[in-house]
VEXBAKOL-100296 format. One line per 5 residues: number of its first residue (from 1); their letters; for each residue x, y, z of C-alpha. Coordinates in Angstrom, 1 decimal, m for minus. Last residue first. Layout:
! residues N
NUM = A = X/Y/Z ~ ...
! end
This chain:
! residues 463
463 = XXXXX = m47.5/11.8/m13.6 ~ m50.3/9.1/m11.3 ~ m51.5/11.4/m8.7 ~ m54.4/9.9/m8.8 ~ m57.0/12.8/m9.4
458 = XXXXX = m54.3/13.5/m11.6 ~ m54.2/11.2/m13.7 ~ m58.2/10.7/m13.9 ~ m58.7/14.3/m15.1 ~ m55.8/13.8/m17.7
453 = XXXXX = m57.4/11.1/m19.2 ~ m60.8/12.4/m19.5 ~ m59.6/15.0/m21.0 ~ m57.4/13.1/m23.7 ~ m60.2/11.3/m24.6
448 = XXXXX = m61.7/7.8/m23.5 ~ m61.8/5.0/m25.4 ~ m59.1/2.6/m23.3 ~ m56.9/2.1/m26.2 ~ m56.8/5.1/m27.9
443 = XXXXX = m56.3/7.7/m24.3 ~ m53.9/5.1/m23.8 ~ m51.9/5.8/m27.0 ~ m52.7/9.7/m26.3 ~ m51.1/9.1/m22.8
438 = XXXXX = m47.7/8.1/m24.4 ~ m45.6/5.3/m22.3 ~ m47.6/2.4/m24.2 ~ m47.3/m0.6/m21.3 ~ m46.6/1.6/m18.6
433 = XXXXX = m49.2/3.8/m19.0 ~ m51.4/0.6/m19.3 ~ m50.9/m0.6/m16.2 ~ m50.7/3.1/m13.9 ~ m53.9/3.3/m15.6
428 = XXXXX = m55.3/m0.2/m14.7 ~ m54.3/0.3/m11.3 ~ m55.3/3.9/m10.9 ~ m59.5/1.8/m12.1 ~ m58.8/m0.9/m9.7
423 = XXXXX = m57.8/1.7/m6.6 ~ m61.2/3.9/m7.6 ~ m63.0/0.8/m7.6 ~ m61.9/m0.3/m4.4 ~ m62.8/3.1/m2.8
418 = XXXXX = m66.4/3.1/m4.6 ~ m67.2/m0.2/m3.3 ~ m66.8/1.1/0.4 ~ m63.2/0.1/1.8 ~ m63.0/m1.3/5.4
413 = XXXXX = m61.8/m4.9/5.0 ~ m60.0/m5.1/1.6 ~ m56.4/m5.1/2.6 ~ m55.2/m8.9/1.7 ~ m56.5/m8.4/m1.9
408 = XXXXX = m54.0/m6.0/m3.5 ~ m55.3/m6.0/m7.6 ~ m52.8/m7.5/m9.8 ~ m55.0/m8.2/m12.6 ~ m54.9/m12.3/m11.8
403 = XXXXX = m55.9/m11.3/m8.4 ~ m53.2/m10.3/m5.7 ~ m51.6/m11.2/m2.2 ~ m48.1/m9.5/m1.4 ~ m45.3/m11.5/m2.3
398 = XXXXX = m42.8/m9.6/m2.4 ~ m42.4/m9.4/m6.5 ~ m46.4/m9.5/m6.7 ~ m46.1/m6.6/m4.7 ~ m43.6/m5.0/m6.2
393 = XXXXX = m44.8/m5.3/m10.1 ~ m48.3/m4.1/m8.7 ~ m47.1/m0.8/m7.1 ~ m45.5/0.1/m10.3 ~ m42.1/0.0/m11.6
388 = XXXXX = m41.9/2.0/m14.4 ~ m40.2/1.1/m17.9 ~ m42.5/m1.7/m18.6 ~ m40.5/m4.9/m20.0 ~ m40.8/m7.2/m17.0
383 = XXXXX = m39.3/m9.6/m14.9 ~ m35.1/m8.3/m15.4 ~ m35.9/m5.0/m13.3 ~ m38.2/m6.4/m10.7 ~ m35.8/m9.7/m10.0
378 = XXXXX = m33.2/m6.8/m9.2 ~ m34.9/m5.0/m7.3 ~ m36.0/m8.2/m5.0 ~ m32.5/m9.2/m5.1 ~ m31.4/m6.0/m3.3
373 = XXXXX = m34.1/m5.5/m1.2 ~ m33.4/m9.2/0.2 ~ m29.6/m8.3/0.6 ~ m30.1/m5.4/2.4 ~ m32.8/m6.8/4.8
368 = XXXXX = m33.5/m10.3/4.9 ~ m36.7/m9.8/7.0 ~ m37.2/m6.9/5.1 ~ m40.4/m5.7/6.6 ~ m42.7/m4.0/4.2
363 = XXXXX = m43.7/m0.7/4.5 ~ m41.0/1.2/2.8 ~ m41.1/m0.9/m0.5 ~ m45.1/m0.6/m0.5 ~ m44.2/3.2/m0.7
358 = XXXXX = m41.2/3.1/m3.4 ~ m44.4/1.2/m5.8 ~ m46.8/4.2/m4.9 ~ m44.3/6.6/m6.0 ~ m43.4/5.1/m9.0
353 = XXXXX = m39.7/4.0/m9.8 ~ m37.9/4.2/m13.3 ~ m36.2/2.1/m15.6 ~ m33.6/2.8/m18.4 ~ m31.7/m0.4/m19.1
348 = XXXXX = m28.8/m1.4/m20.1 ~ m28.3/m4.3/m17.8 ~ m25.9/m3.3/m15.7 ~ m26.7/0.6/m16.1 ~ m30.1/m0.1/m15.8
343 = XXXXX = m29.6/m2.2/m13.0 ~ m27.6/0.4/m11.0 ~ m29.5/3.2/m11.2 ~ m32.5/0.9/m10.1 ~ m30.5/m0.1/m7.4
338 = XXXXX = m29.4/3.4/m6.4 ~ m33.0/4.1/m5.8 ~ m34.0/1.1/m4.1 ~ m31.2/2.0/m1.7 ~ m32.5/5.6/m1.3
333 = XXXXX = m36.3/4.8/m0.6 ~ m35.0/1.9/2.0 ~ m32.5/4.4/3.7 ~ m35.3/6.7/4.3 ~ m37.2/3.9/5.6
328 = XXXXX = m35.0/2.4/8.0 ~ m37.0/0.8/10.4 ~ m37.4/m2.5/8.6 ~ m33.7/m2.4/7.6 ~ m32.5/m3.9/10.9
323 = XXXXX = m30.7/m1.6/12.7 ~ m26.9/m2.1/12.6 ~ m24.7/m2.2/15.9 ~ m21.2/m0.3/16.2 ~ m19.2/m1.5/18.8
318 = XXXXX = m15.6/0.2/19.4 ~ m13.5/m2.2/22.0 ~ m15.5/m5.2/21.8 ~ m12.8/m7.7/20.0 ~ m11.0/m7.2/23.0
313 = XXXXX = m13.6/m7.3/25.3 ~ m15.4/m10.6/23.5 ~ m11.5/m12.3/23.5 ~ m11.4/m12.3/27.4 ~ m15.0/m13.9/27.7
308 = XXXXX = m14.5/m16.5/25.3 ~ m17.4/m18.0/23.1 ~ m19.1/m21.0/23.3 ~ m19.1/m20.4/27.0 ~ m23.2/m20.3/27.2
303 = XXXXX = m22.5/m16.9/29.0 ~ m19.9/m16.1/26.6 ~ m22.1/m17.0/23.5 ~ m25.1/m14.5/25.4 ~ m23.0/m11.8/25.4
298 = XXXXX = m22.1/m12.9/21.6 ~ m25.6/m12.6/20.8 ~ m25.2/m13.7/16.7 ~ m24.9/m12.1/13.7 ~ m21.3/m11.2/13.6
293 = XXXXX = m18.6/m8.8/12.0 ~ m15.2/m8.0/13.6 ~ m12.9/m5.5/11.9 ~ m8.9/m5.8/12.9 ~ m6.4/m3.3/12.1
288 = XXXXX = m2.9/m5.6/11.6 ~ 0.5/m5.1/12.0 ~ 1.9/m8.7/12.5 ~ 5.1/m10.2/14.2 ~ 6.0/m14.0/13.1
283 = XXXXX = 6.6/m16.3/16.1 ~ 9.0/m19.1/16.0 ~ 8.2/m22.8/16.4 ~ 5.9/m23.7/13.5 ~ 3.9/m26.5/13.1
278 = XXXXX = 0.7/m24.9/12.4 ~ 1.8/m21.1/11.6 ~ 2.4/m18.6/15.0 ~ 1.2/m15.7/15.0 ~ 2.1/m11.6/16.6
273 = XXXXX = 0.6/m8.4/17.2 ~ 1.0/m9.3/21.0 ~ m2.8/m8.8/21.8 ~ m4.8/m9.6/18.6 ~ m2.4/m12.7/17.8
268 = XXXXX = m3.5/m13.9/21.6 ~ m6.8/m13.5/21.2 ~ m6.7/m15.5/17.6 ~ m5.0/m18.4/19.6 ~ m7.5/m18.1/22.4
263 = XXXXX = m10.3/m18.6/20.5 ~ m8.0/m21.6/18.7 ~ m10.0/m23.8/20.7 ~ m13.5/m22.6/20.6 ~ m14.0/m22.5/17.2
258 = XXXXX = m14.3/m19.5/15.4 ~ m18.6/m19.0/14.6 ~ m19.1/m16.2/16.6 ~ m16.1/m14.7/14.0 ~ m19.0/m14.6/11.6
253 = XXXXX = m17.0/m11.8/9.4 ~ m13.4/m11.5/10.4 ~ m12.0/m8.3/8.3 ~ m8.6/m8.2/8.4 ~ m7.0/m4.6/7.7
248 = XXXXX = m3.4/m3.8/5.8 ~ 0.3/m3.7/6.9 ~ 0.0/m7.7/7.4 ~ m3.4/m9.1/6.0 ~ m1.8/m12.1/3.5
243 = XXXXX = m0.1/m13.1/7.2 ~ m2.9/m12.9/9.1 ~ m4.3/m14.9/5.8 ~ m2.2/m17.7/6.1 ~ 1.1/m18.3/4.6
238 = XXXXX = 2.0/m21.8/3.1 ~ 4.6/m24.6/3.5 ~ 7.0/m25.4/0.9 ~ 5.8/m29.1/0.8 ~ 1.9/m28.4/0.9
233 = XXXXX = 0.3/m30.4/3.5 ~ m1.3/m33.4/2.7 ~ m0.2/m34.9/6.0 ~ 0.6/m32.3/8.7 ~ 3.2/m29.4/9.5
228 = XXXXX = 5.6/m31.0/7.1 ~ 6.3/m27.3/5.3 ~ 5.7/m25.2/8.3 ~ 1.5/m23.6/8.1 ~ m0.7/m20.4/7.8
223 = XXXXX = m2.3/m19.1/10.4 ~ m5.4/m18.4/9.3 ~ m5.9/m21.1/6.8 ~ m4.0/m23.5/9.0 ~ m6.6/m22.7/11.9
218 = XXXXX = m9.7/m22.7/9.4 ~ m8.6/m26.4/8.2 ~ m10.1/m28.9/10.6 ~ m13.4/m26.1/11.5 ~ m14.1/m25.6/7.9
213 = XXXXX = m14.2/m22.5/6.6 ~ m17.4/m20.9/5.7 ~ m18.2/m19.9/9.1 ~ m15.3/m18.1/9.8 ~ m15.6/m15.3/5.9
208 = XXXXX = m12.3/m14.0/6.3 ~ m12.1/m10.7/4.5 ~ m8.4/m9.6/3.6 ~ m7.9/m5.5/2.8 ~ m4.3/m5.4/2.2
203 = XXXXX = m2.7/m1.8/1.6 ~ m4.7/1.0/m0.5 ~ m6.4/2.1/2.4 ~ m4.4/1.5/5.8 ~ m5.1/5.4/7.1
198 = XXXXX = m8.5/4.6/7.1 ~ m11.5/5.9/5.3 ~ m11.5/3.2/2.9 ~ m11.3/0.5/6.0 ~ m14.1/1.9/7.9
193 = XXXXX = m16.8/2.3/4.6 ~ m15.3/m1.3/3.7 ~ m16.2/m2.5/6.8 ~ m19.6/m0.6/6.7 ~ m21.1/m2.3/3.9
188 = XXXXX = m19.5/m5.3/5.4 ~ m22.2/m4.9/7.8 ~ m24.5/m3.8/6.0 ~ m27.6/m5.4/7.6 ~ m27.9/m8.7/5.5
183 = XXXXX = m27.9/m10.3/8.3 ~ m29.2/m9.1/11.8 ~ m26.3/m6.5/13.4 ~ m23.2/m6.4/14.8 ~ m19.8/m4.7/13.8
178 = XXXXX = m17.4/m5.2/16.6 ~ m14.3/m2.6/15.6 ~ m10.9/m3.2/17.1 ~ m9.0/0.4/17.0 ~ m6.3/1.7/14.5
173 = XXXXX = m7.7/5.0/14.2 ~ m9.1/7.3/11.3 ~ m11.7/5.1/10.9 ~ m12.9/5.6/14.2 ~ m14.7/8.4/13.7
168 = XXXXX = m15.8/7.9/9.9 ~ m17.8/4.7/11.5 ~ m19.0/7.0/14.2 ~ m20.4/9.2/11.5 ~ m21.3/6.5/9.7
163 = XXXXX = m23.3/5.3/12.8 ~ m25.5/9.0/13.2 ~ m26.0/8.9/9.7 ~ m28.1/5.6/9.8 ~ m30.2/6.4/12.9
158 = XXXXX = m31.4/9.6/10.7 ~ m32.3/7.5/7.6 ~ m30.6/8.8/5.1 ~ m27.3/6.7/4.5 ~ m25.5/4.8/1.6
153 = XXXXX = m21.6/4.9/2.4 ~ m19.6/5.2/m0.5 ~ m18.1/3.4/m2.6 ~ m20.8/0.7/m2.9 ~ m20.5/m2.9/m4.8
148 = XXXXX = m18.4/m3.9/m1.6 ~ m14.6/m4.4/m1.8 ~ m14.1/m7.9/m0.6 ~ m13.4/m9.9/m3.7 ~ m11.8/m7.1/m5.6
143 = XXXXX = m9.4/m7.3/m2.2 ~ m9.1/m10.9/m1.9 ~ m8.7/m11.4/m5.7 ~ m5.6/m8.7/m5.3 ~ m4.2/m10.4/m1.9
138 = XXXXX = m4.3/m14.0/m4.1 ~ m2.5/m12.3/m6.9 ~ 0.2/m10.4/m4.6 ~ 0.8/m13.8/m2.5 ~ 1.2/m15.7/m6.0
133 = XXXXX = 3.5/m13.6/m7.0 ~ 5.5/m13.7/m4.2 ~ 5.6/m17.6/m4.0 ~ 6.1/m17.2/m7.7 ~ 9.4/m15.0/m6.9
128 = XXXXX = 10.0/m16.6/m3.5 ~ 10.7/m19.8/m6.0 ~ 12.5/m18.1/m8.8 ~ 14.7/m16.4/m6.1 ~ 15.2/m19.9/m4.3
123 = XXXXX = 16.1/m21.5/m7.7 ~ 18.7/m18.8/m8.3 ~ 20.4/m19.2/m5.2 ~ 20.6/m23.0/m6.1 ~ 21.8/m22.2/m8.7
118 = XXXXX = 24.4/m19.8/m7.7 ~ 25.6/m22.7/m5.2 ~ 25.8/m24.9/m7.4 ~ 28.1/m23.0/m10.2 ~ 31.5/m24.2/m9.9
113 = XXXXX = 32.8/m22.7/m13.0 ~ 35.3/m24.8/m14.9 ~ 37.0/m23.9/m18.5 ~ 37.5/m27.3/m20.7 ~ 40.9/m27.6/m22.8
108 = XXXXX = 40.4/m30.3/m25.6 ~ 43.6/m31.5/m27.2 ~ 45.2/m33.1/m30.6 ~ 42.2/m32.4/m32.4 ~ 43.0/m33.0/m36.6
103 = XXXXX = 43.4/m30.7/m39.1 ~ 47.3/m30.0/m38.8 ~ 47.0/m29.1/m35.0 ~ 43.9/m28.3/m34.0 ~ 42.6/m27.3/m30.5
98 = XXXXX = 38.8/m28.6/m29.4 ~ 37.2/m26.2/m26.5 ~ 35.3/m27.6/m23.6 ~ 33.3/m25.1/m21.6 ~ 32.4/m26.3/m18.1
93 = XXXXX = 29.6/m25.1/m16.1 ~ 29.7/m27.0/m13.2 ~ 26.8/m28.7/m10.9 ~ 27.7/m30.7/m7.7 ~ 25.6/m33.4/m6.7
88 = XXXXX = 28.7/m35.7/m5.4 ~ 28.5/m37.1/m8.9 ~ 29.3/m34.6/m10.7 ~ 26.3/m32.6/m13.1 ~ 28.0/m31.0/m16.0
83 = XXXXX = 26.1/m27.7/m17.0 ~ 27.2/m27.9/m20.8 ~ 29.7/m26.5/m23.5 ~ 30.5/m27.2/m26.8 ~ 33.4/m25.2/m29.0
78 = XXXXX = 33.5/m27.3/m32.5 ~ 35.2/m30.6/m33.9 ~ 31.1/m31.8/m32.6 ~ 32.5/m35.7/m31.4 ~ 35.8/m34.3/m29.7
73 = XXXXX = 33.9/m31.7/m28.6 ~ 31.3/m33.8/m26.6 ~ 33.7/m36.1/m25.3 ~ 35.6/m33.0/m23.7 ~ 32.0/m31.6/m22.2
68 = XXXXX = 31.8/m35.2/m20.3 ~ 28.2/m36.3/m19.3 ~ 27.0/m37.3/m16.1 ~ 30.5/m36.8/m14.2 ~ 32.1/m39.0/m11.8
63 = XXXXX = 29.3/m41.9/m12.3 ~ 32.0/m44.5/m12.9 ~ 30.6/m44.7/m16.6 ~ 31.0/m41.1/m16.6 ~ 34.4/m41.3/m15.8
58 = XXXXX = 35.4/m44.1/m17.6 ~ 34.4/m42.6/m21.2 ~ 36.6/m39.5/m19.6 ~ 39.8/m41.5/m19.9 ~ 41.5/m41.7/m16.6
53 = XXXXX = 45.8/m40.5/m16.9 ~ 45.2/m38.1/m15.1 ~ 42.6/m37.6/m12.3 ~ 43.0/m39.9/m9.0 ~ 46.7/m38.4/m9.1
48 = XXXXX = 44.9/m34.9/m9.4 ~ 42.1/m35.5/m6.4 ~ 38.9/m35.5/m7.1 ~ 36.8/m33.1/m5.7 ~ 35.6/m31.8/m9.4
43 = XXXXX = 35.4/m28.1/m8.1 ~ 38.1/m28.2/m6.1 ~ 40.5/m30.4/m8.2 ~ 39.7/m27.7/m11.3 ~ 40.7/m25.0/m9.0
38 = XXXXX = 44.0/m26.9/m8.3 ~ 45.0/m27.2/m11.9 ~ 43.9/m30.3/m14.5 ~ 46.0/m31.9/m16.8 ~ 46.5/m34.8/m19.6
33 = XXXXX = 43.3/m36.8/m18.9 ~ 42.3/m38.9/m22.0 ~ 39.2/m38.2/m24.0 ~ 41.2/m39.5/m27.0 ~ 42.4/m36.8/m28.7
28 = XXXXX = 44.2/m35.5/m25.4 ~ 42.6/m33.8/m22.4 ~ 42.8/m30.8/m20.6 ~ 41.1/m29.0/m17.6 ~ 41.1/m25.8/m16.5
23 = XXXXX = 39.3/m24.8/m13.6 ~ 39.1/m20.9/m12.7 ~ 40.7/m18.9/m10.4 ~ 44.1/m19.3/m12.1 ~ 47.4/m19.1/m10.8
18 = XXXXX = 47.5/m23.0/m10.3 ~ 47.6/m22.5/m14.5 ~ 51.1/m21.2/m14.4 ~ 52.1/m23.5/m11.8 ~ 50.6/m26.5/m14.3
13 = XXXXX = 52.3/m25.3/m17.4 ~ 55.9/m25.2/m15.6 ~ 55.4/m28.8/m13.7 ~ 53.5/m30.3/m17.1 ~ 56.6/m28.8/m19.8
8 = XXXXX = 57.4/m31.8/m21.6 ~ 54.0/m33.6/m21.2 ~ 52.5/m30.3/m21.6 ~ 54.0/m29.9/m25.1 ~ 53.9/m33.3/m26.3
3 = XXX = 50.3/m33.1/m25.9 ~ 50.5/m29.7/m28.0 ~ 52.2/m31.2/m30.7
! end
């Protein structure tokens, strides 16, 4: 009936459905081609006398179409449709719809939407989407990554105050900042202090570690790279850090340690406010603060030409150089303090500090400064059960010289019989004060009273 119908009526039917911004496209019970309007011819790019007449079976074997939505609902009796994948590498979304006449299908009319290029838009949306999450996921590791244990600067020592100060100073501005300093001074102590004072907090904060990159990939990891730029390469390409940084703060620790040959990359980045990714040929602009960090004589670099002379002076604009900790010793007393605040809390403790035991801390030299006082705390805390820290648990945690009883044997020149006895007998209090907290339980287990006790205390100064 309804073949009949078009074949009667085809030049009629087919200007009605030429009106149509959609493809329509009909077969018979068979899978044969009965009609198909100019959208349809579009989307399909065949042309109509190339078209009717062909059975759909043929089609797909001819590669036209990958799978044939009117085949589909001549098998099903029901509505079917599909995303039909044509041969030129189009992709359609055609709904095929059976209609009856007495029971049986006498046509299919399919529906056409030519829906590459939305596809393909959507693939590219998915993609910048991951790419995008990814970026945000990487910038948030970088950031928990690099925001020191400390929120807020730690200084007491006179010498100390006077660079936060400056720190707080230039904060506020976008200037280059040159941290220098021995390791394990603070320095990224005082980056963070810088950036969380700035105007850019709550934006990126990236830290580039230079000498832990290796010299064949730190320029790609900076810089980022084209898709292709070299073997191995990711396929879609990657952004570099500069990139990671933009609107935020880069903090290049060990940049003594950049290779000579992209010195004058990174100089040129710092100056224009612009990179370039491996491979590329356009330039990406860049807002960036940049904090420099380094261990090492730069001056003396330049002179050796290991390092370049231009990029020193622009790196050099605001210097700020850390003392070692060695002469710090108000800072010493107050990091050891916030250390022992901080290892109980970590490891659910509650430990306290003697006097004597803070006084060996502020004479010894910190070679490896923060970072040495810090593990040296911590390997205190977790090495014993007594809840002070005496002299003798930070001596024999530095290394300092003692008998099996923890007596200080490297300072004995000079000291009559009754001094040495006098520092043996506030050791052994200090010892086992710590061991049963209560005096009266000491009192017990030495054999002396309560008196006796408290005399000795106190002509210690043990509390």
């Amino acid at each position: 009936m309804y073949k009949k119908f078009i074949q009667n009526n085809y030049e009629e039917l087919l200007g009605i459905l030429n009106c149509l911004k959609v493809g329509v496209y009909i077969t018979d019970n068979d899978g044969n081609t009965l009609l198909l309007n100019d959208e349809s011819c579009k989307t399909g790019g065949l042309a109509r006398d190339e078209t009717v007449g062909k059975n759909m079976r043929e089609l797909e074997d001819t590669g036209f179409v990958e799978k044939s939505v009117s085949l589909e609902a001549l098998k099903s009796g029901k509505e079917e449709a599909l995303i039909q994948n044509l041969g030129d590498g189009d992709k359609v979304y055609v709904t095929g719809i059976p209609l009856y006449h007495d029971d049986d299908v006498d046509i299919v009319i399919c529906t056409e939407r030519d829906i590459t290029e939305t596809l393909t838009l959507k693939e590219l949306l998915e993609e910048k989407n991951k790419d995008n999450a990814k970026i945000k996921e990487e910038i948030e590791y970088l950031r928990r990554q690099n925001i020191v244990m400390w929120g807020n600067m730690i200084a007491e020592d006179l010498e100390t105050k006077k660079l936060a100060e400056k720190a707080m100073r230039v904060a506020k501005l976008d200037t280059t900042v040159l941290l220098t300093g021995e390791s394990g001074t603070g320095k990224e102590v005082f980056a963070n202090f810088i950036y969380q004072n700035s105007g850019r907090v709550g934006k990126p904060f990236i830290k580039v570690n230079c000498a832990a990159i290796p010299e064949n990939l730190i320029e790609s990891e900076l810089f980022g790279y084209e898709k292709g730029a070299f073997s191995g390469a990711d396929k879609n390409g990657k952004i570099g850090l500069f990139e990671m940084a933009n609107h935020g703060t880069l903090f290049l620790d060990e940049v003594g340690e950049i290779p000579i040959h992209l010195q004058s990359k990174l100089l040129r980045s710092i100056q224009e406010k612009e990179i370039m990714r491996v491979g590329g040929i356009k330039t990406i602009p860049v807002d960036i603060r940049f904090i420099a960090a380094t261990n090492c004589d730069l001056k003396e670099a330049v002179s050796n030409g290991t390092f370049r002379r231009d990029l020193y002076y622009r790196l050099n604009v605001m210097p700020i150089e850390l003392s070692p900790l060695k002469g710090r010793k108000k800072d010493i007393e107050a990091l050891c303090i916030y250390f022992v605040d901080k290892f109980n809390v970590d490891y659910k403790m509650n430990k306290m500090i003697s006097a004597e035991a803070m006084n060996v801390l502020q004479e010894f030299d910190w070679p490896g400064n923060i970072r040495e006082l810090e593990n040296v705390m911590e390997r205190i805390m977790i090495s014993s059960d007594d809840e002070i820290i005496t002299k003798s648990h930070v001596e024999r945690a530095i290394g300092i010289a003692t008998d099996s009883v923890g007596m200080d044997l490297s300072n004995l020149e000079g000291k009559s019989m009754e001094q040495l006895l006098g520092e043996y007998e506030k050791y052994i209090l200090e010892a086992m004060l710590s061991k049963y907290k209560r005096a009266s339980d000491v009192g017990r287990a030495l054999k002396i009273n309560k008196s006796t006790l408290s005399r000795r205390m106190k002509k210690y100064g043990i509390e």
